[in-house]
C-alpha positions in Angstrom: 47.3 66.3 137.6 50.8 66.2 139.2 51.7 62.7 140.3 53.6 62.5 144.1 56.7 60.8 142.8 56.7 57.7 144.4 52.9 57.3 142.5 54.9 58.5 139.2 57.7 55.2 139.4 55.5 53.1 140.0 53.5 54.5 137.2 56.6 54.5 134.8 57.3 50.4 135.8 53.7 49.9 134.7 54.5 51.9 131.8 57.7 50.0 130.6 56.0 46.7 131.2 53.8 47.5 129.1 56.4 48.9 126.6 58.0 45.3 126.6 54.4 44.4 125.8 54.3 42.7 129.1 52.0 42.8 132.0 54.3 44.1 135.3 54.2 41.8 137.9 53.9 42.3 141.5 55.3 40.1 144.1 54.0 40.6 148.0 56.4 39.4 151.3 55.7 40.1 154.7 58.5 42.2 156.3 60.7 40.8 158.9 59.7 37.3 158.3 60.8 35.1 159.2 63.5 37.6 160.3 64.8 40.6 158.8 67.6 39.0 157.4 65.8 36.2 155.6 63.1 39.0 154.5 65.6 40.9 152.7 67.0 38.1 150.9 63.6 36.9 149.9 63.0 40.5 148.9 66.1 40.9 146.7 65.3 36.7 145.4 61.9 38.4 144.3 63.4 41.1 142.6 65.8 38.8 140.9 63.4 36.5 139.5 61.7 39.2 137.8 59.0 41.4 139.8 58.3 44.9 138.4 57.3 45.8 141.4 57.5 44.8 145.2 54.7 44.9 147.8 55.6 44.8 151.5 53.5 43.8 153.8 53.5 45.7 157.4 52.9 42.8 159.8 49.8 43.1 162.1 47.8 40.9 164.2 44.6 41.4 162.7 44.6 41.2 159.0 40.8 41.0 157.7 41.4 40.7 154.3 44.6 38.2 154.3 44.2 34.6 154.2 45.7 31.6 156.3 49.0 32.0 154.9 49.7 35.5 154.9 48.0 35.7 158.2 50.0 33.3 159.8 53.2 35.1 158.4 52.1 38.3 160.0 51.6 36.8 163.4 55.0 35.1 163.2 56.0 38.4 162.3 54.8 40.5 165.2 55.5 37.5 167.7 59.2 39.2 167.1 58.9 42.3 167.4 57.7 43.1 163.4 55.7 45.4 162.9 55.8 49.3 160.6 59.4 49.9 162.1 60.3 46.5 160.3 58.7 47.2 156.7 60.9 50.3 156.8 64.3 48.3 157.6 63.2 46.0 155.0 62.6 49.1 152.1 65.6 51.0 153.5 67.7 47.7 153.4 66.6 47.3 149.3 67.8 50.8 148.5 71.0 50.8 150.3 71.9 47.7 148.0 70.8 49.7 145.2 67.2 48.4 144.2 65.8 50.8 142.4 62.5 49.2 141.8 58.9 50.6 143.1 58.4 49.5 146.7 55.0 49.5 148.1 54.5 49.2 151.6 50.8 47.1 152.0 49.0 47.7 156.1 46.1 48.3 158.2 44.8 51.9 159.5 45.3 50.2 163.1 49.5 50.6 163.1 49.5 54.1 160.9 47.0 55.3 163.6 49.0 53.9 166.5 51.9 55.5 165.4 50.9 58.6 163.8 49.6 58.8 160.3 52.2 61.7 159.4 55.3 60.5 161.1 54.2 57.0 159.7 54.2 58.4 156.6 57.3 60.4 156.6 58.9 57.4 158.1 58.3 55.0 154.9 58.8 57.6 152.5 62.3 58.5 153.9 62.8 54.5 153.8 62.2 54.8 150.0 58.9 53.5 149.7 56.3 54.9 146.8 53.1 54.5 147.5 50.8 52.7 150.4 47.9 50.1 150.1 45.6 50.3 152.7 42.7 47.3 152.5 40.3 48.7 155.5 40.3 52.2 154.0 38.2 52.7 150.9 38.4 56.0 149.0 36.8 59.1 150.2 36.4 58.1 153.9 39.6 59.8 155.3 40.3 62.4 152.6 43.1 64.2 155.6 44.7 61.0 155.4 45.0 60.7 151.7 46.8 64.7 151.8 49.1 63.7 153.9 50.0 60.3 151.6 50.4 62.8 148.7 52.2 65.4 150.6 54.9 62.7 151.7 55.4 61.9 148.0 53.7 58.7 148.1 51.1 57.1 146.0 48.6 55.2 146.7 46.4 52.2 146.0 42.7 51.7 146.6 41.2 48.2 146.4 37.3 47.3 144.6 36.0 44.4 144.0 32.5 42.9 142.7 30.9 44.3 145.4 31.7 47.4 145.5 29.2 50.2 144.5 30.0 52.1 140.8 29.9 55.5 142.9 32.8 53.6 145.3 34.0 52.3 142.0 34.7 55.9 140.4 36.1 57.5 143.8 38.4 54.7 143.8 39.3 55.5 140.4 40.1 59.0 141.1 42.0 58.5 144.2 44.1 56.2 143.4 47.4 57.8 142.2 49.8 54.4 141.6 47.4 51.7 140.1 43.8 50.5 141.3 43.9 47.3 142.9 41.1 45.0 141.6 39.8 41.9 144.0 37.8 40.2 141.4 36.3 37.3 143.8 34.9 37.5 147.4 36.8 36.5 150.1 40.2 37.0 151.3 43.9 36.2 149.9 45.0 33.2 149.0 46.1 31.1 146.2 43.4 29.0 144.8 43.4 26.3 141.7 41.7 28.3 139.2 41.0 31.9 138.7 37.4 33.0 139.3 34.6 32.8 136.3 33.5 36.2 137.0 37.2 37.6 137.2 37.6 38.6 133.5 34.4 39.8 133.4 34.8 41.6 136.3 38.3 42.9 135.2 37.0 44.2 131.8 34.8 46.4 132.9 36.5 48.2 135.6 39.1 48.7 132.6 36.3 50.2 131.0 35.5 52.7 133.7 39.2 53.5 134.4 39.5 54.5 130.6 43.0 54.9 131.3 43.2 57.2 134.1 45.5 54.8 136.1 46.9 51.6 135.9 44.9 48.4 136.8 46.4 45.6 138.7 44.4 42.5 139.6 45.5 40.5 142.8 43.6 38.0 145.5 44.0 34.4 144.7 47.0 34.2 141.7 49.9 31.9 142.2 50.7 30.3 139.1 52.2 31.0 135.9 48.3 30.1 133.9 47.1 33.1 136.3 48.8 35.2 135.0 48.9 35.0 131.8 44.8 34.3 131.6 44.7 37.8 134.1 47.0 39.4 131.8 45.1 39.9 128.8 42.8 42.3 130.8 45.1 43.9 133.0 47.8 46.4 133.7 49.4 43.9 136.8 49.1 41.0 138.5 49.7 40.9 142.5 51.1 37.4 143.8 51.2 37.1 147.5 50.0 33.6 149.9 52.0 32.0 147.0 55.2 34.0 147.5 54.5 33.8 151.1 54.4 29.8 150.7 57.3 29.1 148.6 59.6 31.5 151.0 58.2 29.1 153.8 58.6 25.8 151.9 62.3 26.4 150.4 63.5 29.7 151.1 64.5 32.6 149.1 65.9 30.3 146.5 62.3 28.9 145.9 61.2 32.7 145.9 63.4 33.3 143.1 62.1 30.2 141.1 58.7 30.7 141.4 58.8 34.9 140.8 60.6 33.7 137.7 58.3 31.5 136.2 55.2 33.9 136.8 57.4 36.4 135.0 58.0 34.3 132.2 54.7 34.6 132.3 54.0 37.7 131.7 54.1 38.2 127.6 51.0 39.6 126.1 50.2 41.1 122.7 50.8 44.7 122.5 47.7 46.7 123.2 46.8 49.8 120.9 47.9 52.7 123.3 45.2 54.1 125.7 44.0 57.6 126.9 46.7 57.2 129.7 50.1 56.8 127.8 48.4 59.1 124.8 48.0 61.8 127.6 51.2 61.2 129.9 52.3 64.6 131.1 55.8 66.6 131.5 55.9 65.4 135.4 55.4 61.3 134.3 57.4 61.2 131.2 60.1 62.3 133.3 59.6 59.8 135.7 59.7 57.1 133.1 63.7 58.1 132.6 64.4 57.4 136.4 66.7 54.4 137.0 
């Protein structure tokens, strides 16, 4: 299968984490908050401190599956006018100073819909985003809407978690062009003191059904260095967000920095034996894994 570029960088940062015999680490802000100044320097602070990869949330005044925290930085957001017009500033900002890392751009059908799904689209690829995470859409339920993510040269991310049915699991699996995202609790984001019993579990055996068709990150509820490297041993990535949100809140991009550095430091893991996925890379992804 040919790979829509944006799906095959963030592919090839999974791919050299994993190289380094680390697991890539992805680090979540909401754009524009608290204003688009202070969200690009907690972007770049991120970045800095050692994120793979960079999720950017597209603020919106009704996220169902965000917690207080992120929540409350959405609505702060759109209060000033944020919204899919300030993600795009934000990504275009990062590549005009030269990041070169995968951006993803993380929102709700509700704004894509509002604005158009293919001007949306267009809009965030020409910013220099790579792939789109959409929490209220599972796979297989708009499958126009999934061309038209592919035909802008994005990939994209489709969430499961313990809930979700093994026939949702597997279309998951097969839609999901940059990595799968894995929820392994119930309930919404938010950092919480200790990672779920059932998490590992839980984690194992989606790896299992992947069989290393695409990358599998693990997110909802990591904020601290112990997360990581216990979520680590069974995954492809680990997504921190309320806890990135928080620190940006409690001491700025500085604290950003700090705390995206420690989780990275984090990161270390025994070298797996290789999988189906980097045994069977084609032409189109080993390219990919030469881009800057």
């Amino acid at each position: 299968m040919t790979l829509p570029r944006g799906a095959s960088r963030v592919r090839a940062a999974f791919a050299g984490a994993d190289a380094a015999g680390r697991t890539a680490l992805i680090a979540y802000l909401v754009a524009g908050h608290p204003d688009d100044q202070t969200s690009l320097a907690a972007a770049t602070a991120a970045l800095d401190g050692g994120a793979d990869v960079l999720e950017i949330g597209i603020p919106f005044s009704d996220p169902v599956a965000d917690g207080p925290v992120i929540a409350a930085a959405g609505q702060a957001a759109v209060e000033a006018g944020g919204g899919l017009a300030s993600a795009g500033r934000l990504i275009a900002a990062l590549r005009a100073a030269g990041r070169t890392e995968p951006l993803l751009a993380m929102g709700y059908m509700n704004p894509l819909v509002a604005h158009g799904a293919r001007t949306a689209l267009d809009d965030l690829a020409s910013s220099g985003a790579d792939a789109l995470i959409i929490p209220d859409l599972p796979a297989g339920e708009d499958t126009q809407l999934e061309r038209l993510v592919a035909h802008a040269g994005l990939g994209i991310c489709f969430l499961v978690s313990p809930n979700t049915p093994p026939l949702r699991v597997e279309r998951a699996i097969r839609a999901s062009t940059a990595f799968l995202y894995v929820v392994p609790l119930f309930g919404v984001t938010g950092a919480r003191d200790q990672v779920a019993t059932t998490a590992l579990p839980f984690l194992r055996r989606i790896r299992t059904a992947t069989d290393g068709r695409v990358p599998v990150a693990v997110g909802f509820g990591v904020s601290r260095p112990e997360h990581v490297r216990e979520l680590g041993a069974a995954a492809d990535g680990v997504i921190v967000g309320s806890a990135v949100v928080a620190a940006l809140e409690e001491g700025g991009p500085a604290r950003v920095r700090d705390l995206v550095a420690s989780l990275a430091n984090a990161t270390s893991r025994p070298r797996r034996a290789p999988d189906r996925r980097r045994r069977s890379l084609g032409a189109h992804e080993r390219q990919s894994r030469q881009r800057p």
